[in-house]
N, C-alpha and C positions, 0 to 999 in steps of 0.2 A: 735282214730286216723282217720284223715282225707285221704283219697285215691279215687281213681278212676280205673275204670276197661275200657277200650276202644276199640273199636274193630275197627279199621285202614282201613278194606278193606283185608289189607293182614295178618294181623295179630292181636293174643290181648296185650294189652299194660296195667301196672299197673302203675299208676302215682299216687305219693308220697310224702309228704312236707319228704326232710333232711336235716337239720339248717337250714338254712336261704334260701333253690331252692328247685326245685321241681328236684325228680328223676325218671326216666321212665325205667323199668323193661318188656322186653318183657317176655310173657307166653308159656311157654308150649302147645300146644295144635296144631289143626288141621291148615290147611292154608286158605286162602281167605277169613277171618270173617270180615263177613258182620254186623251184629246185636248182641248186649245184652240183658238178663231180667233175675230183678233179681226175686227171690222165694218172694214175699209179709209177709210169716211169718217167713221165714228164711232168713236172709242175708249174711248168706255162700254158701249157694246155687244157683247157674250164672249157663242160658245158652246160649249158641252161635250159632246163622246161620252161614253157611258158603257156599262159592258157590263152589257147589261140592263136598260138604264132608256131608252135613247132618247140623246135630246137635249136641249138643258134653254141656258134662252137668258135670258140677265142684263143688264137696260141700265143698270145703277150700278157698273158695273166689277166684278161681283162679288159687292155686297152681298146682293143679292136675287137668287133664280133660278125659274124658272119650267120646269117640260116640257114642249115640245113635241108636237105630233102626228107623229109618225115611224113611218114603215112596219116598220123595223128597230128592233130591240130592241137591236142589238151595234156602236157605232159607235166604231172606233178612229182614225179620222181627218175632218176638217171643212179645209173651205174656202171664205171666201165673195170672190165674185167682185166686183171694185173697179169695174168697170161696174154695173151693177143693183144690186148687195149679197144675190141671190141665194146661198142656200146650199147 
């Protein structure tokens, strides 16, 4: 299935072909996300910046999100690395 996970600024958004349009599902999860990444050897595995709230890490693609311990409160960018899966 084709989808997309998005992170708006204010929130994450999952966007989805349904017949013939696309449908946009907002997420559960913290507020003001800023950024995406996904896991390299997992693609259930997504995490989100957000400003103000940390980090916040989901292994159902989405469905569910959790926060982080993050030293930073304002994260506008994530990367995790396809060696370790370090983030």
């Amino acid at each position: 299935m084709t989808e997309m996970v998005v992170a708006t600024g204010e929130e994450l958004v999952r966007i989805q072909p349904e017949n013939d349009r696309w449908r946009a599902v907002r997420l559960s999860s913290g507020q003001a996300m800023q950024c995406l990444a996904v896991a390299p050897r997992d693609g259930e595995v997504l995490y989100a910046g957000s400003h103000g709230e940390g980090v916040w890490k989901s292994t159902n693609r989405g469905s569910d999100w959790a926060r982080l311990e993050f030293s930073e409160p304002n994260v506008f960018s994530l990367a995790v690395s396809p060696a370790d899966g370090a983030l």
